[in-house]
C-alpha positions as a Markdown table, in Angstrom:
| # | Residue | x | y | z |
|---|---|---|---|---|
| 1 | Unk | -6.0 | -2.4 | -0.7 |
| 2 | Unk | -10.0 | -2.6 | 0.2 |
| 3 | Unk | -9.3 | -4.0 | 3.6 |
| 4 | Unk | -6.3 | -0.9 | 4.1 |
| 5 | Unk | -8.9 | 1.7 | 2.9 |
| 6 | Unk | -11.3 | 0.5 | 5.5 |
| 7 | Unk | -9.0 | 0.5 | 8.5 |
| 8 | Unk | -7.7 | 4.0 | 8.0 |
| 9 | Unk | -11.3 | 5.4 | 7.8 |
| 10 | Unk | -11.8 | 3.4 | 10.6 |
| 11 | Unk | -9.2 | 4.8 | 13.4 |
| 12 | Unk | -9.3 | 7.8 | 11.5 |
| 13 | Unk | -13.1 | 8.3 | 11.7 |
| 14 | Unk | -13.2 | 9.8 | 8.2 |
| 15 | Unk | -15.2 | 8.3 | 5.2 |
| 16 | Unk | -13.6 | 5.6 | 3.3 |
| 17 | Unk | -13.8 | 8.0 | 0.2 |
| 18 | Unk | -11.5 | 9.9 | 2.6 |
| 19 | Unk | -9.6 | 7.6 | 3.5 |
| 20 | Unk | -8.8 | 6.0 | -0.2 |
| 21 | Unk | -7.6 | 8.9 | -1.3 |
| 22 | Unk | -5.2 | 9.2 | 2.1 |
| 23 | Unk | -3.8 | 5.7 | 1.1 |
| 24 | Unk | -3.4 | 6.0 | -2.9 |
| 25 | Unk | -2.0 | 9.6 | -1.9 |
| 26 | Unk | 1.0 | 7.5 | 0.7 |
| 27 | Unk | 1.4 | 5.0 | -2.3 |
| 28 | Unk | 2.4 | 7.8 | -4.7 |
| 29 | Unk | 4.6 | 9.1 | -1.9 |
| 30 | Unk | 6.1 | 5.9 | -1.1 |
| 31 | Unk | 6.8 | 4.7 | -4.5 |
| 32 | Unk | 8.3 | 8.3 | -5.2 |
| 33 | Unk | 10.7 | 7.5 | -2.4 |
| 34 | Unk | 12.3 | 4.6 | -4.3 |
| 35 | Unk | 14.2 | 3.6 | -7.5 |
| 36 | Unk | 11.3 | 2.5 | -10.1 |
| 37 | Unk | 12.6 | -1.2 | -9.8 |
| 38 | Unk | 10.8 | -1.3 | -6.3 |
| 39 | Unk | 7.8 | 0.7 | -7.4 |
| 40 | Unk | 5.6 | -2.0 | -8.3 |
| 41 | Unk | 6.2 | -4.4 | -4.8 |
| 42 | Unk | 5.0 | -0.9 | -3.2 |
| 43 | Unk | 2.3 | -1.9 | -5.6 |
| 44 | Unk | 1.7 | -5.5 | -4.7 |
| 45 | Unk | 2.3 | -5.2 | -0.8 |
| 46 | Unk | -0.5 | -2.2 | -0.7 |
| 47 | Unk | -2.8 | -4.6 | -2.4 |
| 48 | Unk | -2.2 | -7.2 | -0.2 |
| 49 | Unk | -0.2 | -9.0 | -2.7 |
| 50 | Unk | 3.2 | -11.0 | -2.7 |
| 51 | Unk | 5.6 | -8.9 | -3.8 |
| 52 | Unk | 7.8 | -11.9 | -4.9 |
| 53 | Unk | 11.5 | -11.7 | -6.6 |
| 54 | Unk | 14.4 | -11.5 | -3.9 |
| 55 | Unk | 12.1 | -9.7 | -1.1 |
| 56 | Unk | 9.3 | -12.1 | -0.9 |
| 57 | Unk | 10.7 | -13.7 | 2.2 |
| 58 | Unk | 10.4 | -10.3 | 3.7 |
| 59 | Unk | 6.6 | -10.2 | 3.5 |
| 60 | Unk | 5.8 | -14.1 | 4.6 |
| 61 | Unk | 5.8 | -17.5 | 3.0 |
């Protein structure tokens, strides 16, 4: 999520203190957005993780 945090401040020209909270505050939204079996691949992909299970594929090998 480091590498997410530093883009947004980035091309948003805010501080990266700024700019994690404007990504954990999307996570929250986006995982609100779903039933809680898809919560934690919000999670993992936001990390820079695998999500894994069925939707792996989705993400690359």
């Amino acid at each position: 999520m480091e590498d997410l945090i530093k883009e947004v401040a980035a091309k948003a020209g805010i501080t990266e203190e700024q700019a994690k909270i404007a990504v954990e505050t999307m996570m929250e939204f986006a995982k609100a957005k779903v039933p809680p079996a898809f919560q934690g691949m919000i999670e993992k992909v936001m990390k820079g993780e695998k999500p894994g299970g069925m939707f792996g594929g989705l993400f690359g090998s």
